[in-house]
N, C-alpha and C positions, 0 to 999 in steps of 0.2 A: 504494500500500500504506500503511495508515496502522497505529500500531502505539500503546501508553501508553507515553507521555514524563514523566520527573518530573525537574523541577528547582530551582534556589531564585536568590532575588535576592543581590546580592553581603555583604550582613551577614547572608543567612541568616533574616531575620524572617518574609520570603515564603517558603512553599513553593509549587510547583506540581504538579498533575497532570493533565495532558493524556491524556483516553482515546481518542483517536481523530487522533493526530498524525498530520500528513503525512512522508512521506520524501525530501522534494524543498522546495531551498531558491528561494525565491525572493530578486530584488534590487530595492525599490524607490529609485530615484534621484531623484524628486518632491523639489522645495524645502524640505516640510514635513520629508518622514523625515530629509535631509540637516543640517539645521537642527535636528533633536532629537536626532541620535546624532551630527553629526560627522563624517558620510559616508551611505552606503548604506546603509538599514535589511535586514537579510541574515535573513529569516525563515520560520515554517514556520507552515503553517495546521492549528490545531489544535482546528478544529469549535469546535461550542457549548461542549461537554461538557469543559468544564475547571475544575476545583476549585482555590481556593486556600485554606490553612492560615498563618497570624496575616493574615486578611483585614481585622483595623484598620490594617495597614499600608498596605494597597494605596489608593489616591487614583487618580481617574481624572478627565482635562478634555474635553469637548466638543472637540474640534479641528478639527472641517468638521461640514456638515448632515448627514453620514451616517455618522461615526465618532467614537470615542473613542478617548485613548492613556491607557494607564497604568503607574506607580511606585510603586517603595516608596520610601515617605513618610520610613524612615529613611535610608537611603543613596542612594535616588535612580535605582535601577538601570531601566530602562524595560523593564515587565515585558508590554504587551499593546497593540495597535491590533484594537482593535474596532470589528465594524459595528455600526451601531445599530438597524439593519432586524432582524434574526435574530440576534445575540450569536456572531456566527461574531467567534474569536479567532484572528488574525496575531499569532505568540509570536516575538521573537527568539530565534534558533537556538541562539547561547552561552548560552542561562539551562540548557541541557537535557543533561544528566549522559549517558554514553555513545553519544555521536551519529554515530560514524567513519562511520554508515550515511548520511546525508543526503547529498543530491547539488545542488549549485545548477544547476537545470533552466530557469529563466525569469526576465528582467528584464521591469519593468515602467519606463513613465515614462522609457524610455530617448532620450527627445527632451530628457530632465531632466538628464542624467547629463554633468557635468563635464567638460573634456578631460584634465584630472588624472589623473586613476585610470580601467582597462582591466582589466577581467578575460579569464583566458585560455579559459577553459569554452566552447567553442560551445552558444549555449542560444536557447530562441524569445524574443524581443525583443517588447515593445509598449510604443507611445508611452502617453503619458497619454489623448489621445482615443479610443486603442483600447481602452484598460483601461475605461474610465469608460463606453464604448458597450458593454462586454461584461459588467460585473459590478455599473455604476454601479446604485443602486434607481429606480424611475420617481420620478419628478416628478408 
């Protein structure tokens, strides 16, 4: 079920609005997400079809041959993991204003995932060579 999400970066510069958000959170544990947030990137897939408001904030880097991550430029808050194939946007799930409905339903990269931290949710698991066999772009 995907449903519009809006939410904003933590100074408020960024706004966003997601018309076609997922309601199912996913966990990427991959070295990259963990290394840009500090743990598990905990996010929802929020299609193409996403708008942002004060978009001179928002700055985006190359971060693999098939994605980009993005922030606001003023406080920093990591607002987007985008593909580059189709501009499908992975939105962290804390940016997005009345959420109690999301569910974390799937770990990805879970060959990646630390022995530190265990979530308790029974959810579908895939390593990184399954994620990348299943959604990666051709070559």
């Amino acid at each position: 079920m995907s449903v519009q999400r809006h939410g904003q970066c933590v100074c408020g510069k960024v706004k966003i609005s997601a018309s076609a958000a997922d309601s199912k959170i996913g966990a990427c544990h991959c070295n990259i997400c963990r290394r840009w947030g500090g743990g598990p990137l905990l996010a929802i897939d929020c299609g193409s079809d996403v708008s942002f408001a004060g978009e001179q904030y928002v700055r985006a880097f190359r971060s693999s041959d098939w994605a980009s991550r993005g922030f606001c430029s003023e406080c920093g808050t990591h607002l987007f993991y985008r593909l580059n194939q189709n501009g499908q946007y992975i939105m962290p799930a804390g940016l997005f204003e009345n959420a109690d409905d999301l569910v974390l339903d799937h770990q990805v990269c879970i060959d990646s995932k630390p022995g530190y931290y265990n979530f308790a949710e029974t959810t579908h698991n895939m390593t990184c060579d399954e994620m990348f066999a299943a959604f990666a772009p051709p070559q």
